[in-house]
Each structure stands twice: as structure tokens, then as C-alpha cells.
N, CA, C and O atoms as CSV, one atom per row, in Angstrom:
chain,resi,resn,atom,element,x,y,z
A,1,UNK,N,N,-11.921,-2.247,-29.690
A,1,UNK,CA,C,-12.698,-1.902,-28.509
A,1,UNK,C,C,-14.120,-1.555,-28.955
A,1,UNK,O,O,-14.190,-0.814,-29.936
A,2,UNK,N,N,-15.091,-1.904,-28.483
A,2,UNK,CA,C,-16.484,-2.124,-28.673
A,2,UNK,C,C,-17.084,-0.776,-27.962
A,2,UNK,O,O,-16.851,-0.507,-26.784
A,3,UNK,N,N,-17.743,-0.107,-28.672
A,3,UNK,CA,C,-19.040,0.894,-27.565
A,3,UNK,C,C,-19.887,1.013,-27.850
A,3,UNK,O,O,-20.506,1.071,-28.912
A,4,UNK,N,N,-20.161,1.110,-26.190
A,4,UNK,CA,C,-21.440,0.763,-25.634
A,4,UNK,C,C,-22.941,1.359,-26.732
A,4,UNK,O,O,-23.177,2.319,-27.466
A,5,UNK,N,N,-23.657,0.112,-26.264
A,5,UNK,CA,C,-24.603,0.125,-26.945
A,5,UNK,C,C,-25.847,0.947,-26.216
A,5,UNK,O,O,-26.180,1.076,-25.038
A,6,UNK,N,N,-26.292,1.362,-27.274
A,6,UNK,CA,C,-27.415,2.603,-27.262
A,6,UNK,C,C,-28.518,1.875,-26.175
A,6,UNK,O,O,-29.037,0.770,-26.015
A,7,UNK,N,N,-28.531,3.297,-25.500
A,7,UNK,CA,C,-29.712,2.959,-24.276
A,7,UNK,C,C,-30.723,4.279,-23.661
A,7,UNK,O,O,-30.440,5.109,-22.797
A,8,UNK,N,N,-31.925,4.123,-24.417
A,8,UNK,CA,C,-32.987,5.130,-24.170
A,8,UNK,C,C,-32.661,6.220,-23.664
A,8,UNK,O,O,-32.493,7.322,-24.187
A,9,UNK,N,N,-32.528,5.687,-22.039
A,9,UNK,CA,C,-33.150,6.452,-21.040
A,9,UNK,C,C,-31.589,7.040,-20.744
A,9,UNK,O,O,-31.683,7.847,-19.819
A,10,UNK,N,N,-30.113,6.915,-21.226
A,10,UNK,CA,C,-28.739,7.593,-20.869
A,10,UNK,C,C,-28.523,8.601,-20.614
A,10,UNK,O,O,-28.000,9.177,-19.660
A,11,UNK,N,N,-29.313,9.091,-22.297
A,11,UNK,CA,C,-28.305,10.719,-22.211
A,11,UNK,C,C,-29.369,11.545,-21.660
A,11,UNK,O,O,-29.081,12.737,-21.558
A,12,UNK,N,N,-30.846,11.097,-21.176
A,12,UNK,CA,C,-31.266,12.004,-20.685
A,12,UNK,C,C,-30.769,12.097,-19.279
A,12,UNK,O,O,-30.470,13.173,-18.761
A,13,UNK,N,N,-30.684,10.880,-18.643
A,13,UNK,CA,C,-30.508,10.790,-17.234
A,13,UNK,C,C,-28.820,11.292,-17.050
A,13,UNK,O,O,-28.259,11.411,-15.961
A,14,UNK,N,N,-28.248,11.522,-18.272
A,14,UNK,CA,C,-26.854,12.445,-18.268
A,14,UNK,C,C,-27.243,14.068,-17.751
A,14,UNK,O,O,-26.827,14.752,-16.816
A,15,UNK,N,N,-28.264,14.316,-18.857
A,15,UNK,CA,C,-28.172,15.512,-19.164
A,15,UNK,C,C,-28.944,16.304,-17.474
A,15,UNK,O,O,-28.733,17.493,-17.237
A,16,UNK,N,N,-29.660,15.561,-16.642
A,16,UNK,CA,C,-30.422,15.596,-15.584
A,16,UNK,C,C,-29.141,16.083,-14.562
A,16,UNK,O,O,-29.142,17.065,-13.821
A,17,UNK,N,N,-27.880,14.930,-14.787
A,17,UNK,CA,C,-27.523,14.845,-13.280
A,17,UNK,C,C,-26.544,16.018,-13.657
A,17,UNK,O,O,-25.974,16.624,-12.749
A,18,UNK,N,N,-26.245,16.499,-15.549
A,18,UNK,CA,C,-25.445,17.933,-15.721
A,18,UNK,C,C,-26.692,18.889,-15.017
A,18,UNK,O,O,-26.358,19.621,-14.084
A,19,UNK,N,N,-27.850,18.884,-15.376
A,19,UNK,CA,C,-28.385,20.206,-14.283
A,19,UNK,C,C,-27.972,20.119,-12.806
A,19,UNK,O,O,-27.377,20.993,-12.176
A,20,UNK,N,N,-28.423,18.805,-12.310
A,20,UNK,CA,C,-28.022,19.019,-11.037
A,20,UNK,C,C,-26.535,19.729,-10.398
A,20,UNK,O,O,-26.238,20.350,-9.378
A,21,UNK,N,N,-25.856,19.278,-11.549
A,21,UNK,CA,C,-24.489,19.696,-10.937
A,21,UNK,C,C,-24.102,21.578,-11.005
A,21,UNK,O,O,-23.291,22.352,-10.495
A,22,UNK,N,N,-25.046,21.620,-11.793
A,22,UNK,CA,C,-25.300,23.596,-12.295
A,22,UNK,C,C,-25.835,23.718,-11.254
A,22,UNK,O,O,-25.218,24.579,-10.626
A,23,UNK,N,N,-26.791,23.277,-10.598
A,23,UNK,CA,C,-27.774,23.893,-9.638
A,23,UNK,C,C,-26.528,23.633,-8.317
A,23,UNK,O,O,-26.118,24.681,-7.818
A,24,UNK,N,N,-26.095,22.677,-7.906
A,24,UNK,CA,C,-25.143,22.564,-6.893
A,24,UNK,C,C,-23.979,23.734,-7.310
A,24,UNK,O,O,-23.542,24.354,-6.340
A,25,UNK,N,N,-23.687,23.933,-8.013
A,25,UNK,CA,C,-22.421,24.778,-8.644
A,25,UNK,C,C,-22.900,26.483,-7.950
A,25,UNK,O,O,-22.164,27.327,-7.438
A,26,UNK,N,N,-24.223,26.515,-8.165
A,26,UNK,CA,C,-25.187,27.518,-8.455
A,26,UNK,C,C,-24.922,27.938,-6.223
A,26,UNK,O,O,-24.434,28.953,-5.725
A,27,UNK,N,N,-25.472,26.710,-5.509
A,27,UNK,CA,C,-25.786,26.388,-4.153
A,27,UNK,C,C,-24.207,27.057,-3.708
A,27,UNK,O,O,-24.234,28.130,-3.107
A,28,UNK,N,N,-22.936,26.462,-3.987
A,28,UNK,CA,C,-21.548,27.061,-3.512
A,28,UNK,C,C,-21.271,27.809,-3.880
A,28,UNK,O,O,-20.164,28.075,-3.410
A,29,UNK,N,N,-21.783,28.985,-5.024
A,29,UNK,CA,C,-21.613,30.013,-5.151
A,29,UNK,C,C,-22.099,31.243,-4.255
A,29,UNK,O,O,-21.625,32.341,-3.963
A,30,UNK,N,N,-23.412,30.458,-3.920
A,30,UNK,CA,C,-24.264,31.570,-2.872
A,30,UNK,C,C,-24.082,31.009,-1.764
A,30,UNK,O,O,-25.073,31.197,-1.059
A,31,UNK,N,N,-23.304,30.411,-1.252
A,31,UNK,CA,C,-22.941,30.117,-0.393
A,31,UNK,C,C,-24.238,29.462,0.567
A,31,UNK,O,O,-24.222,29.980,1.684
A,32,UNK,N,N,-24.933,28.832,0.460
A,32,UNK,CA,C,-25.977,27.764,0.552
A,32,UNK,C,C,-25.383,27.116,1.758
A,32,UNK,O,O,-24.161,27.003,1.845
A,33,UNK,N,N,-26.091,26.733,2.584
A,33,UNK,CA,C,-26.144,25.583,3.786
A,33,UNK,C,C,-25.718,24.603,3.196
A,33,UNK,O,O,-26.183,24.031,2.210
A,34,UNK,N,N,-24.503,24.311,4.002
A,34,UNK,CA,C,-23.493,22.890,3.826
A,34,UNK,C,C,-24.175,21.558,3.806
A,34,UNK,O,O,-24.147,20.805,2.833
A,35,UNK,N,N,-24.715,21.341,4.796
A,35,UNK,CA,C,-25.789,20.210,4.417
A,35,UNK,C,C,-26.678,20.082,3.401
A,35,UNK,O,O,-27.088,18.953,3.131
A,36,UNK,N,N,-27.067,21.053,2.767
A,36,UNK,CA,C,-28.223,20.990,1.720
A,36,UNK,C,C,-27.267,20.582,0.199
A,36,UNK,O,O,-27.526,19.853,-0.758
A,37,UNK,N,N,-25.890,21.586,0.606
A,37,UNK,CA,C,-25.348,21.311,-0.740
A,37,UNK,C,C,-24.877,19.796,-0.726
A,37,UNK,O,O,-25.216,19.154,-1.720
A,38,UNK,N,N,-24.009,18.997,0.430
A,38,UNK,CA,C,-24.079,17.730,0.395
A,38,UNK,C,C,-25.155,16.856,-0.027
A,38,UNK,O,O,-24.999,16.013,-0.911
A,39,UNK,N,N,-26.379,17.066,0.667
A,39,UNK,CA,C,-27.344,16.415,0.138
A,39,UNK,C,C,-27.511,16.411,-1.226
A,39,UNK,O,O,-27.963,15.445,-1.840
A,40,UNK,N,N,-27.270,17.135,-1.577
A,40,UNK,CA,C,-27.637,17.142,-3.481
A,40,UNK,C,C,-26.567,17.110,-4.016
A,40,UNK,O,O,-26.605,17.212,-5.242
A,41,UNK,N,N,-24.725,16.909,-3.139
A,41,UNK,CA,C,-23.935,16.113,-4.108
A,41,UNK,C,C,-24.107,14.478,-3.772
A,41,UNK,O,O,-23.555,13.574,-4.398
A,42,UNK,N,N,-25.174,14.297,-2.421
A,42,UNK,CA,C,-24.826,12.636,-2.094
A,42,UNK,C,C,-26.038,12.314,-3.696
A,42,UNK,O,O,-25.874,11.261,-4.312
A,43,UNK,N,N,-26.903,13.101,-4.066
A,43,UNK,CA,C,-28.079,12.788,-5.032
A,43,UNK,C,C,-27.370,12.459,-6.372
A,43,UNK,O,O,-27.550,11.453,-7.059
A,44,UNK,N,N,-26.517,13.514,-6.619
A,44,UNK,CA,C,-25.770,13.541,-8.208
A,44,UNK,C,C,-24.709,12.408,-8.299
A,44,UNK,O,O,-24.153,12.160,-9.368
A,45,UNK,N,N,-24.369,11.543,-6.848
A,45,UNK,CA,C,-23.255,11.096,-7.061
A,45,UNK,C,C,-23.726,9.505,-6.994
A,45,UNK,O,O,-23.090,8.551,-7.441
A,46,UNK,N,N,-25.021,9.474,-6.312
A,46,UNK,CA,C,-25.982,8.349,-6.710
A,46,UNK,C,C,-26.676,7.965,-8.198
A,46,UNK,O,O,-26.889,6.895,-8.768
A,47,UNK,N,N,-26.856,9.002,-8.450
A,47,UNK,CA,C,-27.609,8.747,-10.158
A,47,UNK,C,C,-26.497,8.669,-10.801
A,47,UNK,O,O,-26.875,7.879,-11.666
A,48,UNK,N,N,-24.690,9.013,-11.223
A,48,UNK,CA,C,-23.814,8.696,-11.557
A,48,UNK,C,C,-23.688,7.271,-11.482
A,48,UNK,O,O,-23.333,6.614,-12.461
A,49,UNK,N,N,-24.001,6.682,-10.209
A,49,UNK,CA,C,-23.936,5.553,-9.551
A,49,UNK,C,C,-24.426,4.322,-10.575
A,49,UNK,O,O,-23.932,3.297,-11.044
A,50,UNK,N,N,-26.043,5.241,-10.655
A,50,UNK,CA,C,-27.128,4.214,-11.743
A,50,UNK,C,C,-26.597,4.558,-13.506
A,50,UNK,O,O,-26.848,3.843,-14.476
A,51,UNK,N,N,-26.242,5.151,-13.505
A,51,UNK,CA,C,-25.272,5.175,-14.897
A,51,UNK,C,C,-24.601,4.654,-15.223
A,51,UNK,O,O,-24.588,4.076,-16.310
A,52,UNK,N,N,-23.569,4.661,-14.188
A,52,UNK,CA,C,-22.481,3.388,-14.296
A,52,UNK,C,C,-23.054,2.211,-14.386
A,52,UNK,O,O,-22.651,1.502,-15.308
A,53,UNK,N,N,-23.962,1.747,-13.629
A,53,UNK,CA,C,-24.274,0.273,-13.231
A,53,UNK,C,C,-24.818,-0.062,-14.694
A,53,UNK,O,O,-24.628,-1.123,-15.288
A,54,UNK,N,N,-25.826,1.501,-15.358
A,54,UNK,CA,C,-26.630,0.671,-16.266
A,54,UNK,C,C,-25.100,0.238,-17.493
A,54,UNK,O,O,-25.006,-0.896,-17.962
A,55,UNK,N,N,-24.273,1.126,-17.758
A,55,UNK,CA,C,-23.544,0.679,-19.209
A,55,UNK,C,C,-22.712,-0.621,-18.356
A,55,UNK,O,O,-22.705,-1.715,-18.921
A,56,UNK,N,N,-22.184,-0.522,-17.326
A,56,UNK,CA,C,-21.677,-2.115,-16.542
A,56,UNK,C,C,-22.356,-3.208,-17.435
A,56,UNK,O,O,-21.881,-3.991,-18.258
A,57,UNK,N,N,-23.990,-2.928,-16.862
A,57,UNK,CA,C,-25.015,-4.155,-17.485
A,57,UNK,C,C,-24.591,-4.239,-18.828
A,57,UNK,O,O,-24.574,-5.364,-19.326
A,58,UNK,N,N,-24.213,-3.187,-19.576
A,58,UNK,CA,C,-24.299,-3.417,-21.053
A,58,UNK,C,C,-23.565,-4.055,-21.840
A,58,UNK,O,O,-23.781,-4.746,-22.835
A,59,UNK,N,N,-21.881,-3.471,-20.790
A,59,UNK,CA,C,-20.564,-4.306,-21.213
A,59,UNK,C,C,-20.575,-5.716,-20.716
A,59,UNK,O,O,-19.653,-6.465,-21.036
A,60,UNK,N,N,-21.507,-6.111,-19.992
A,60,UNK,CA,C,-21.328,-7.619,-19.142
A,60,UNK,C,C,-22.253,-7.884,-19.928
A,60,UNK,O,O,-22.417,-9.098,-19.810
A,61,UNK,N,N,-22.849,-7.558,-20.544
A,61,UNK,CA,C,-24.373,-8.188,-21.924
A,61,UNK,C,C,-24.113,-8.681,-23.140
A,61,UNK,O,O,-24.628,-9.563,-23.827
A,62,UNK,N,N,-22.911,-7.692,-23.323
A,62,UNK,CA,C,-21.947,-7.503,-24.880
A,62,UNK,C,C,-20.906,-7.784,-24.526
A,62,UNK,O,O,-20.791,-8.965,-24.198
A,63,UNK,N,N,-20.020,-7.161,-24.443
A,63,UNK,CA,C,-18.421,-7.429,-24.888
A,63,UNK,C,C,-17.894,-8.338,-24.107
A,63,UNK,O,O,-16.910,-8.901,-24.588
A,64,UNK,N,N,-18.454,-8.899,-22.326
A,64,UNK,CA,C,-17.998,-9.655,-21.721
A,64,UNK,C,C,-18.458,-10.870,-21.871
A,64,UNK,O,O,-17.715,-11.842,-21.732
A,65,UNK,N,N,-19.558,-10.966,-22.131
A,65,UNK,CA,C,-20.291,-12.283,-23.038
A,65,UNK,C,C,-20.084,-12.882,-24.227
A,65,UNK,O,O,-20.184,-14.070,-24.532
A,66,UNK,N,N,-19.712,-11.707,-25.029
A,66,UNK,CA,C,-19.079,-11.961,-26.554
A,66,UNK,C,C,-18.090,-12.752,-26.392
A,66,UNK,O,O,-18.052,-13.874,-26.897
A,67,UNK,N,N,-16.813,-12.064,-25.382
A,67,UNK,CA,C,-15.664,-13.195,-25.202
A,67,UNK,C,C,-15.496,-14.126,-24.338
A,67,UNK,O,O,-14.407,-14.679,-24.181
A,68,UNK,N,N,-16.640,-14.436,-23.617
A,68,UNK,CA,C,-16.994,-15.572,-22.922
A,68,UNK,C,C,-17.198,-17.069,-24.007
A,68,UNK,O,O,-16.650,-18.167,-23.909
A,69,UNK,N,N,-18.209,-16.562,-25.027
A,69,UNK,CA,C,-18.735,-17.459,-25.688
A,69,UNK,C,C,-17.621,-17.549,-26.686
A,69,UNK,O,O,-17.925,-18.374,-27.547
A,70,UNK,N,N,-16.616,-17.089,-26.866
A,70,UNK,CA,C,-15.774,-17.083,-27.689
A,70,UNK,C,C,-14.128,-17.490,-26.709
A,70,UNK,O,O,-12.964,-17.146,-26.914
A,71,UNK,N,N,-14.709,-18.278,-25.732
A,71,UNK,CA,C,-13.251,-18.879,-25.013
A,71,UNK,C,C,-12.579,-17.989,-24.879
A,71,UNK,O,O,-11.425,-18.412,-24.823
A,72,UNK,N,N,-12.612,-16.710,-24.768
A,72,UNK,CA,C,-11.646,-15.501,-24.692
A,72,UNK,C,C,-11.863,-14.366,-23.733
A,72,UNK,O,O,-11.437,-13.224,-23.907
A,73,UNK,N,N,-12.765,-14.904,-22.411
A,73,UNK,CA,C,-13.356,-14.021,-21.756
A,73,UNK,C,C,-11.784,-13.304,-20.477
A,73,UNK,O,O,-11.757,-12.298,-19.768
A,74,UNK,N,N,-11.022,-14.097,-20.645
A,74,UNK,CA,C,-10.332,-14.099,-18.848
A,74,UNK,C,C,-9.867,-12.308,-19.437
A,74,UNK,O,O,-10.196,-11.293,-18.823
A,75,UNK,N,N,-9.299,-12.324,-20.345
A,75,UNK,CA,C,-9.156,-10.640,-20.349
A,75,UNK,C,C,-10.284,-9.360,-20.037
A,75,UNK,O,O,-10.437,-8.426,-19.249
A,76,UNK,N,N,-10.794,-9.841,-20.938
A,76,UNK,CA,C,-12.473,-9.235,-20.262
A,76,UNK,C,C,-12.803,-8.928,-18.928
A,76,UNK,O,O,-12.957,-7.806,-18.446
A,77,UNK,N,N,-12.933,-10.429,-18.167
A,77,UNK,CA,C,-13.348,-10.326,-16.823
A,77,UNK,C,C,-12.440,-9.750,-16.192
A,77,UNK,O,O,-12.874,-9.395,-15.096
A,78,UNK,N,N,-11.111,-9.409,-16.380
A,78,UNK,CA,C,-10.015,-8.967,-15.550
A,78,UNK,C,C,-10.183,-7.576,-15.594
A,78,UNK,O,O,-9.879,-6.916,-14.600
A,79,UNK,N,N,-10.626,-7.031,-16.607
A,79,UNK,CA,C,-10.830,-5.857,-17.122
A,79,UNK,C,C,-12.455,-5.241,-16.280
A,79,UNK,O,O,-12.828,-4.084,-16.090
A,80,UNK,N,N,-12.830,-5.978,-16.083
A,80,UNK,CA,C,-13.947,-5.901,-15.163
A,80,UNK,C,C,-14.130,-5.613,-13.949
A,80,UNK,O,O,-14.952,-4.929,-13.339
A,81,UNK,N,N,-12.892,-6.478,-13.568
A,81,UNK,CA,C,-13.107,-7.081,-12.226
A,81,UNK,C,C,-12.227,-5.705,-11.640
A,81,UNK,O,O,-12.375,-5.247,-10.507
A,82,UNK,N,N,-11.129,-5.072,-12.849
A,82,UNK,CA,C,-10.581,-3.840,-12.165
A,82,UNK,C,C,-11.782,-2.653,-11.871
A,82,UNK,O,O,-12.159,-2.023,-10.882
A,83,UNK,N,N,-12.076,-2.708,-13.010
A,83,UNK,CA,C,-13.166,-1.405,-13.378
A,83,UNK,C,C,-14.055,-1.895,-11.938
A,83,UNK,O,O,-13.619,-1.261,-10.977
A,84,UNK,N,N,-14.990,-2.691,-11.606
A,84,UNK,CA,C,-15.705,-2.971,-10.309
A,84,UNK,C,C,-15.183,-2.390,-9.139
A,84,UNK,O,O,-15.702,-1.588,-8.363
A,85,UNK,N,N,-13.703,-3.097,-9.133
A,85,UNK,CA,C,-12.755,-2.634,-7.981
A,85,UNK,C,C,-12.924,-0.946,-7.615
A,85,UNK,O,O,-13.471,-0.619,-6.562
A,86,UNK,N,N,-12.398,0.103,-8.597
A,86,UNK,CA,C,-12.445,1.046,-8.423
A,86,UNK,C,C,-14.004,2.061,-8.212
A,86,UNK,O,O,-14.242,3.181,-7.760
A,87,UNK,N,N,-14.760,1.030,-8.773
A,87,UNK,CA,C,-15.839,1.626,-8.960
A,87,UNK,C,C,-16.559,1.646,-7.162
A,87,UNK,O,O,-17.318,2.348,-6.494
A,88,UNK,N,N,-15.925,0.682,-7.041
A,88,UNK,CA,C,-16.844,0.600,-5.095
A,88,UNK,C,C,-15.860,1.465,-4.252
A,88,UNK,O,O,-16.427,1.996,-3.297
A,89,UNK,N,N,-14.599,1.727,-4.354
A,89,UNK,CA,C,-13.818,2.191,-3.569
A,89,UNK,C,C,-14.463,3.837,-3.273
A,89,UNK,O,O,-13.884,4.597,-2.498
């Protein structure tokens, strides 16, 4: 099993959406307006969103291409095509 390949901008945009989730953590503790705290879990659960998509790009760049070009992709793409599945649900 192959991992993912190194990408700049990750662990900061990790380490961003861990504040956000302190600061939301922070919002239901003090018991914060319900809407405000939604709003800033619909925010954290969007930039998760762009995280996923970016290492997606990475495994469909690498490892699903690797066994494409190597006649060996149908496991791959199946493996994909689950991970996609769950990922939109």
C-alpha cells in the first residue's frame, strides 16, 4: 500500500481546521447560538471536504495511474469508486 505523497499546503490546512474544531468545541461549551455553531461546523466540514479531494487528486495521480499503466487498475478503481461512494453520502 502506497502513501500519499507529500503536499505543501496539508498539514497546515490540517492543523487550521484542528483550531477550528477547538474554537467550535470552545462555542458548545458556552453554550453559543445554534446557528453560529452550525455555521462553523458547515465551515470545518467543507475544508475537510478540500482535504479529501486534494489527497483523492493524489491517489488518482499515483497509485490509480500507476495501476492503470500497469494493466492492473480494475482493483484500484473499485477501491475508488467505493471510497467516492461514501465520500458523497
Amino acid at each position: 500500500m502506497a502513501s500519499y505523497p507529500a503536499h505543501p499546503d496539508l498539514l497546515p490546512r490540517l492543523k487550521r481546521i484542528e483550531g477550528q474544531i477547538r474554537g467550535i468545541t470552545r462555542m458548545v461549551e458556552q453554550r453559543r447560538y445554534c446557528i453560529d455553531i452550525i455555521q462553523q461546523l458547515t465551515a470545518a466540514r467543507k475544508a475537510l471536504d478540500q482535504v479529501t479531494l486534494k489527497i483523492m487528486n493524489g491517489h488518482i495521480n499515483t497509485c490509480v495511474s500507476d495501476a492503470i499503466r500497469r494493466r492492473d487498475g480494475e482493483e484500484k478503481i473499485a477501491e475508488l469508486m467505493t471510497t467516492i461512494n461514501r465520500f458523497v453520502k
